[in-house]
C-alpha positions as CSV (number, residue, x, y, z in Angstrom):
1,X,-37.1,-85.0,-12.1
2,X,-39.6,-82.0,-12.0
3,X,-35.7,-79.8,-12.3
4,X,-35.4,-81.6,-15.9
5,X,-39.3,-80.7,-16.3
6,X,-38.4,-77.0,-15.6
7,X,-35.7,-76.8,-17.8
8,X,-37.1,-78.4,-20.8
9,X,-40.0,-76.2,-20.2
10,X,-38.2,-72.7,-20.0
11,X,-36.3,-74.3,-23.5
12,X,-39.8,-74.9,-25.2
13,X,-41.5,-71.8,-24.3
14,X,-38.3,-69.6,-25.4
15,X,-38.2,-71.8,-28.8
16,X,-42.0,-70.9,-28.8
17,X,-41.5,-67.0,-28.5
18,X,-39.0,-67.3,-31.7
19,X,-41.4,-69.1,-33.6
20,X,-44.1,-66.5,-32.7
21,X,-41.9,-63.9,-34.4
22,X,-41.6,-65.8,-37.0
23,X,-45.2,-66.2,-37.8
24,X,-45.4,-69.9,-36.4
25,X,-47.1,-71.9,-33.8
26,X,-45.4,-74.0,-32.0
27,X,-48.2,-75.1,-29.6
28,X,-48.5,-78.6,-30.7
29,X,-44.9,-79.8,-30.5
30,X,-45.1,-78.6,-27.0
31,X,-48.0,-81.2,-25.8
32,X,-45.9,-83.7,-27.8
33,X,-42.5,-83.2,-25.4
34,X,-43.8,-83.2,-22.5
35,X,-45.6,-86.8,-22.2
36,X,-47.6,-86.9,-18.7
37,X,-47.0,-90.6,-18.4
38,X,-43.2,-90.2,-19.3
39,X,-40.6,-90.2,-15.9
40,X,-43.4,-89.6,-13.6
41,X,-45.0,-93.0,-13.7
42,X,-41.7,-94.2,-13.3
43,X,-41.6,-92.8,-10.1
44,X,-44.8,-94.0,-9.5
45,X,-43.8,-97.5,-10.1
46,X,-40.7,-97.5,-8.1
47,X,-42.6,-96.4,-5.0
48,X,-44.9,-98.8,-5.1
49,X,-42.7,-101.8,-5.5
50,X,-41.2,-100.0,-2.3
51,X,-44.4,-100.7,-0.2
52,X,-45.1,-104.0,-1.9
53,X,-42.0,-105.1,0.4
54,X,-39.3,-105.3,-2.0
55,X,-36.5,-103.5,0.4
56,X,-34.4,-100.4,-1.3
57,X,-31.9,-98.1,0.0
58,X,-32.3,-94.3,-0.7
59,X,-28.6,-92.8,-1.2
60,X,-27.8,-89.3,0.2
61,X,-27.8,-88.6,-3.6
62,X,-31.2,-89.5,-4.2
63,X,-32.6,-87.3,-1.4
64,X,-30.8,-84.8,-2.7
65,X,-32.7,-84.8,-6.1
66,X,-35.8,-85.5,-4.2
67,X,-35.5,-82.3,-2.5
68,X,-34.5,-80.8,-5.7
69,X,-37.9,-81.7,-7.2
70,X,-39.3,-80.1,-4.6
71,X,-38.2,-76.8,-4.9
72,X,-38.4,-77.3,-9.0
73,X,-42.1,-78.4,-8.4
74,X,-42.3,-75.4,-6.0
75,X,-40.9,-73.0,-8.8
76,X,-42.8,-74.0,-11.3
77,X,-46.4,-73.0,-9.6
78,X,-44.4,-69.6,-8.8
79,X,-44.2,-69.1,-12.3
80,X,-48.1,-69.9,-13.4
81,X,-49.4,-68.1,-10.6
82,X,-47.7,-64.9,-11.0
83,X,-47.6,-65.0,-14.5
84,X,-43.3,-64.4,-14.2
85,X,-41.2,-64.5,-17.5
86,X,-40.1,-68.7,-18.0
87,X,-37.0,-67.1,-19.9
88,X,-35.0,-65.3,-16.9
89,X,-33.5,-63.5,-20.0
90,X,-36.9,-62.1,-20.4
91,X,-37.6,-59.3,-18.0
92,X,-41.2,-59.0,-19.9
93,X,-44.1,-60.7,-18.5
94,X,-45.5,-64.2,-20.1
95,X,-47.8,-62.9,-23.0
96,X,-51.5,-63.8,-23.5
97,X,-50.6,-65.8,-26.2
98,X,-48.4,-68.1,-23.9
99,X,-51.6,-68.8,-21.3
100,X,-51.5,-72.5,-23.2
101,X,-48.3,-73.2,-22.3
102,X,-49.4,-72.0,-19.1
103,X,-52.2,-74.2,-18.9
104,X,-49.6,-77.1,-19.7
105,X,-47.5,-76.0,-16.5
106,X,-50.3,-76.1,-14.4
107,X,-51.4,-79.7,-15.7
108,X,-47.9,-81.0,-15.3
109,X,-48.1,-79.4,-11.5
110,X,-51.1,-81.0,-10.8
111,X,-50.2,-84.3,-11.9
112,X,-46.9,-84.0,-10.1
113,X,-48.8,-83.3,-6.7
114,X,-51.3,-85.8,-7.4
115,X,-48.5,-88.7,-7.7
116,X,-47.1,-87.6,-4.7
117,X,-49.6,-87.3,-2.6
118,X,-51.3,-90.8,-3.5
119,X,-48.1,-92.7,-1.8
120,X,-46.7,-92.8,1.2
121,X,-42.9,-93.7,0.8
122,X,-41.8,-96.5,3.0
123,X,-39.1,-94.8,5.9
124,X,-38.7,-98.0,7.6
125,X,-36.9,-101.1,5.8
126,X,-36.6,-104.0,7.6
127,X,-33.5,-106.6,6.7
128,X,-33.1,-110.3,7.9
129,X,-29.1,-109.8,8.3
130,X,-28.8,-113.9,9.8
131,X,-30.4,-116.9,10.4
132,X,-29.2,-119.6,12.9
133,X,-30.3,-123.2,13.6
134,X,-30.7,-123.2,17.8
135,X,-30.9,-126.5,19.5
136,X,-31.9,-126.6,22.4
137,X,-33.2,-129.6,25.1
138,X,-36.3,-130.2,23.5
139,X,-37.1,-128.3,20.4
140,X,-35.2,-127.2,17.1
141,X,-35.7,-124.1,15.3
142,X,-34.3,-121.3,14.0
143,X,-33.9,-117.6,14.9
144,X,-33.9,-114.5,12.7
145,X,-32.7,-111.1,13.4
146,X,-33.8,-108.3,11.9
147,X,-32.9,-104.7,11.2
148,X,-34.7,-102.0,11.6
149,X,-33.1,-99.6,8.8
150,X,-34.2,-96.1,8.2
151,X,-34.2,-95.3,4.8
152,X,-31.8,-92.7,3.4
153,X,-29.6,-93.3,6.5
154,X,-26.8,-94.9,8.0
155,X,-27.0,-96.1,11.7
156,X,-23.8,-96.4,13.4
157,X,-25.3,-98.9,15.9
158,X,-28.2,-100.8,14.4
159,X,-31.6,-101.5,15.9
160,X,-31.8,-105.0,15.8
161,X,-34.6,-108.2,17.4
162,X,-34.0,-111.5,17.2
163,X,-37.5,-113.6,16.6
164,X,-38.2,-116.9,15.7
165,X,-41.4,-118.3,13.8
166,X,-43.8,-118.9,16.3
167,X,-43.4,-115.5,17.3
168,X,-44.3,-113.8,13.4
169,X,-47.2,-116.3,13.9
170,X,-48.5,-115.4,17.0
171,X,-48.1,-111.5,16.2
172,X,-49.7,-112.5,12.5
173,X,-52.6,-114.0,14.8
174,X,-53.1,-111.3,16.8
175,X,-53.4,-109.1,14.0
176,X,-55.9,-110.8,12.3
177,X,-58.1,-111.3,14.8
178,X,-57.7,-107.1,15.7
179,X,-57.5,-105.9,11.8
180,X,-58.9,-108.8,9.6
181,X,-59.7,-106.1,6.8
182,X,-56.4,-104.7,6.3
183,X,-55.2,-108.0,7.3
184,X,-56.8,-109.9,4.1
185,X,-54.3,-109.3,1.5
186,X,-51.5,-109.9,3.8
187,X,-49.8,-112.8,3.5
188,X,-48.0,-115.0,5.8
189,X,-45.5,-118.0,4.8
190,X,-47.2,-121.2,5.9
191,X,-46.4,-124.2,8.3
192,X,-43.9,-126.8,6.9
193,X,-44.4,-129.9,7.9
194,X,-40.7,-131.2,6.7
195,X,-37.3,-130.0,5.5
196,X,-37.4,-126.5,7.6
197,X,-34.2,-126.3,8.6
198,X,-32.9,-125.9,4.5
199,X,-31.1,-123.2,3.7
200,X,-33.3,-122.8,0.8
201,X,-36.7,-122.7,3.2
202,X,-34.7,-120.5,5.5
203,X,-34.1,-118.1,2.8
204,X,-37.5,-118.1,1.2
205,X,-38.9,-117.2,5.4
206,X,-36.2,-114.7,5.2
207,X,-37.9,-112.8,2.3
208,X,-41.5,-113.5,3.6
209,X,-40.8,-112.0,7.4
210,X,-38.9,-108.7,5.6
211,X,-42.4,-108.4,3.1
212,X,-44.7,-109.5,6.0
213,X,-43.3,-106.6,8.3
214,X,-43.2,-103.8,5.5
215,X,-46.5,-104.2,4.5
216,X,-47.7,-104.2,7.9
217,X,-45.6,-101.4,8.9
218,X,-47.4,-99.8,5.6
219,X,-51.2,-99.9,7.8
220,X,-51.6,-96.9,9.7
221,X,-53.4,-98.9,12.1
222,X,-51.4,-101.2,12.2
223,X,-48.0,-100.0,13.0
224,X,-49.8,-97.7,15.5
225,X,-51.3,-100.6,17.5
226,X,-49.4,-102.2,20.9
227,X,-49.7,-105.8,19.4
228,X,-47.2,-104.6,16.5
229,X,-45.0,-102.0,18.6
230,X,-44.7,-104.6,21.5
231,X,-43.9,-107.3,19.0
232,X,-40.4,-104.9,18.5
233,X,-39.6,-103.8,22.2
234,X,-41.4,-105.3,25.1
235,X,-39.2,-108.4,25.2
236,X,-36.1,-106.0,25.6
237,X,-37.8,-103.6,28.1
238,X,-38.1,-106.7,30.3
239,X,-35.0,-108.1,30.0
240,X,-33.3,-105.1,30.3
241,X,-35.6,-104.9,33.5
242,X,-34.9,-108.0,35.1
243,X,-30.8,-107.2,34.6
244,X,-31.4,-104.0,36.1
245,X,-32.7,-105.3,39.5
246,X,-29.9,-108.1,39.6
247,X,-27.7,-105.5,39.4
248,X,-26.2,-106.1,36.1
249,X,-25.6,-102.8,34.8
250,X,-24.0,-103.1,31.9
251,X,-25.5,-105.7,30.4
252,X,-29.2,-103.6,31.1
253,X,-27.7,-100.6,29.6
254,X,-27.3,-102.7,26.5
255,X,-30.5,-103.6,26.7
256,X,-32.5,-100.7,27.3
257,X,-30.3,-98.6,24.3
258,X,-31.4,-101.1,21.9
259,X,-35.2,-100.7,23.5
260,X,-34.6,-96.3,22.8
261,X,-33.0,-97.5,19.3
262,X,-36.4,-99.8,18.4
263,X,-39.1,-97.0,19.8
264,X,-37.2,-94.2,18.3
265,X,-36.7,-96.4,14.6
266,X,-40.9,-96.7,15.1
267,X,-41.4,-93.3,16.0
268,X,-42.9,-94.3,19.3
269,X,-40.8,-91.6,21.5
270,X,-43.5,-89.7,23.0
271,X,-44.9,-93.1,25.2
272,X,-45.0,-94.9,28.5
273,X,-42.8,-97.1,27.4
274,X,-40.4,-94.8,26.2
275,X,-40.4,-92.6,29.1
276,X,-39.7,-96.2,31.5
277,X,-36.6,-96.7,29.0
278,X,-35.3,-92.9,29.7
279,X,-35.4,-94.1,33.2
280,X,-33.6,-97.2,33.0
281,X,-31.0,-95.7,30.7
282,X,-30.6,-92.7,33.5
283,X,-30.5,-95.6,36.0
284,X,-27.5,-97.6,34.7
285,X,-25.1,-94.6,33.2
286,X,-25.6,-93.1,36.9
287,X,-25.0,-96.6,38.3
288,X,-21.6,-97.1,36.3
289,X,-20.8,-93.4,37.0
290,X,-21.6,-92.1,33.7
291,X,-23.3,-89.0,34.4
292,X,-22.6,-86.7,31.6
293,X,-25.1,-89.6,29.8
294,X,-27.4,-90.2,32.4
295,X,-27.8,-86.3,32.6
296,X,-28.8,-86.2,29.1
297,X,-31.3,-88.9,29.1
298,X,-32.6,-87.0,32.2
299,X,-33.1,-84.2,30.3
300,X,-34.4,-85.7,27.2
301,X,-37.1,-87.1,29.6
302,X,-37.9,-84.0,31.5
303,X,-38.4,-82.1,27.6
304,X,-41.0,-85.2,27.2
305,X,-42.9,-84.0,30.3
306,X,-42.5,-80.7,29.8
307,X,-46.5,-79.9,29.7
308,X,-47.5,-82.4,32.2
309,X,-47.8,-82.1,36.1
310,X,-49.0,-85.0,37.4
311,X,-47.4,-87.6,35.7
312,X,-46.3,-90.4,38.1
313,X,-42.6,-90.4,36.7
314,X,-41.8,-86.5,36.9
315,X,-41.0,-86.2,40.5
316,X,-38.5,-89.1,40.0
317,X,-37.0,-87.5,37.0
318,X,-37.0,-83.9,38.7
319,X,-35.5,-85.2,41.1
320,X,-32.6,-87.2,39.8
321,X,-32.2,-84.1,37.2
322,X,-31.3,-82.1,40.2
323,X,-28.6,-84.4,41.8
324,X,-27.1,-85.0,38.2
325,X,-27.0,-81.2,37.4
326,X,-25.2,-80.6,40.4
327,X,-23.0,-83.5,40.2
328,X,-22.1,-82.1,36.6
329,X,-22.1,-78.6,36.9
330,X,-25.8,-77.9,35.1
331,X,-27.7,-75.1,35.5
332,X,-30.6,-76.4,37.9
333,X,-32.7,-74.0,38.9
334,X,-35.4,-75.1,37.0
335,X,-35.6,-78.3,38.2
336,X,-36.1,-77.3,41.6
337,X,-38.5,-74.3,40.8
338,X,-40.8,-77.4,39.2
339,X,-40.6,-79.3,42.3
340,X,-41.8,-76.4,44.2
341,X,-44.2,-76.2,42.2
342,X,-45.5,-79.6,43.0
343,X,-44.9,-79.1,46.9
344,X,-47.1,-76.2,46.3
345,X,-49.7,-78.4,44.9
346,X,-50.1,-80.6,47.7
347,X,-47.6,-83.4,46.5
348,X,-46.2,-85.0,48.9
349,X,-41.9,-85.3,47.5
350,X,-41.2,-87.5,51.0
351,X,-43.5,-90.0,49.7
352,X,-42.6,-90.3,46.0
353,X,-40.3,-93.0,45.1
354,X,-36.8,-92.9,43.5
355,X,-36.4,-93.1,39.7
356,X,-34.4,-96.6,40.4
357,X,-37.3,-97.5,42.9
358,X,-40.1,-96.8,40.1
359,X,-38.1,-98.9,37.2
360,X,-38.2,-101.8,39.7
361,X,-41.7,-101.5,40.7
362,X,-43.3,-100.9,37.2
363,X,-45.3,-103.7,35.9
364,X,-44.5,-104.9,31.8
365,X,-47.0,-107.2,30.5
């Protein structure tokens, strides 16, 4: 958009210097072609449907010219603040009779930056993909799973949960009772006493849950808190727990990669949570003799912990980083010159347990 700006602006200020030749003024005209409230409101308006959770998908094409703005934004303070030629066929610089048209350019700048910078663009979609009726002994209800979409992007394997209503309600609960501020002009479908199993009250839901999770994920504080992070993962963290200590490998390994695909779609990779994950996904690629994988992970995990010294988990990782280096031919001499390190710190490596030993062990509430 601001590349259009540019080049109807260079157009107008060359027609300008011809009319200045001429004995004209063309500074009126100028105000009238460039209308501040033209394509930028536009913009304006299509973000903020975005965030008032009415989903979109941003093409490769559309990021392009959204980087293209950029840089056209970018080059057009360039030219007001050095006081460069608009016309790149004039090599003179802009005269003092042009400083309105300056002015203009700056204005248009401004209020470029200023729509910008009042919205935040919404880099998480979520999508209700299905809807099943399950029936099971006692109760009747239906379950919804939901994707996690980046925005702009295509995800070869999607980040996906699977939630029913009680559990919106009880994180909608929770929520409310923690943020009842930024909670007030959230809304949340209500109760239905009869026909809930409809496809037409199944699709309405649908719609609510995909609003209801945008516009929370929209609240700093709110997509920042455990209630709503936990809402995504935890349930997966301890399933793919329990599988892991029954010895069900694959079926953990599932598990836990959905878990890394949810924190990482959240931008939650820097946590506890996330670091227990890294384990459980070195666990079971090691334990179904994957180890080019489980080496990675390793090392993805040993990057994380990088600046810290005394975190309970980097003996375990340092350790297993050492047997899966030399099991795949890595370079791990660093590895071992951190656990010296540690021995020379007074930590005692006989007494530390096994990466597999710690996933088993660790508590998730």
């Amino acid at each position: 958009m601001a590349s259009r700006l540019l080049h109807r602006l260079r157009h107008a200020l060359a027609g300008e210097g011809e009319g200045d030749r001429e004995g004209q003024s063309g500074g009126g005209s100028e105000v009238e072609e460039f209308p501040e409230s033209s394509e930028l409101e536009d913009d304006t308006d299509g973000l903020s449907t975005r965030l008032s959770g009415t989903l979109s998908f941003t093409s490769n094409e559309e990021e392009a010219e959204e980087n293209e703005d950029d840089s056209a934004s970018q080059e057009l303070g360039d030219l007001c603040e050095l006081g460069l030629p608009k016309n790149p066929g004039d090599p003179s610089p802009a005269p003092a009779e042009h400083q309105g048209s300056n002015l203009l350019t700056r204005q248009l700048q401004d209020f470029w930056r200023r729509s910008r910078s009042s919205l935040i663009p919404q880099r998480l979609l979520f999508e209700v993909t299905s809807a099943s009726v399950v029936s099971e002994r006692s109760s009747k209800y239906v379950l919804y799973t939901i994707y996690l979409i980046r925005s702009g992007q295509f995800d070869k394997v999607p980040a996906a949960i699977a939630r029913r209503y009680s559990d919106f309600e009880r994180l909608n609960r929770r929520l409310r009772h923690q943020f009842g501020c930024d909670m007030a002009g959230i809304s949340f479908p209500r109760k239905r006493l009869h026909r809930n199993f409809t496809a037409e009250t199944i699709a309405k839901r649908s719609r609510a849950f995909e609003q209801f999770l945008s516009h929370l994920h929209s609240i700093t504080e709110i997509r920042r808190s455990s209630d709503f992070l936990e809402f995504f993962f935890l349930r997966d963290l301890q399933a793919a727990q329990r599988l892991t200590c029954t010895g069900l490998y694959r079926e953990a390994l599932a598990t836990w990669s959905n878990a890394y695909r949810l924190q990482d779609r959240l931008g939650v990779c820097n946590s506890g949570h996330f670091l227990l994950t890294l384990a459980g996904l070195v666990v079971c690629h090691q334990e179904l003799d994957e180890l080019s994988e489980a080496h990675r992970y390793c090392e993805q995990a040993l990057q994380l912990l990088e600046a810290q010294d005394s975190h309970p988990v980097l003996e375990p990782f340092l350790q297993a980083h050492v047997h899966l280096s030399w099991k795949v031919g890595k370079d791990k001499r660093q590895s071992e010159a951190r656990l010296q390190g540690l021995l020379g710190a007074g930590v005692a490596l006989q007494h530390q347990p096994t990466l597999k030993e710690f996933l088993i062990k660790e508590a998730l509430d």
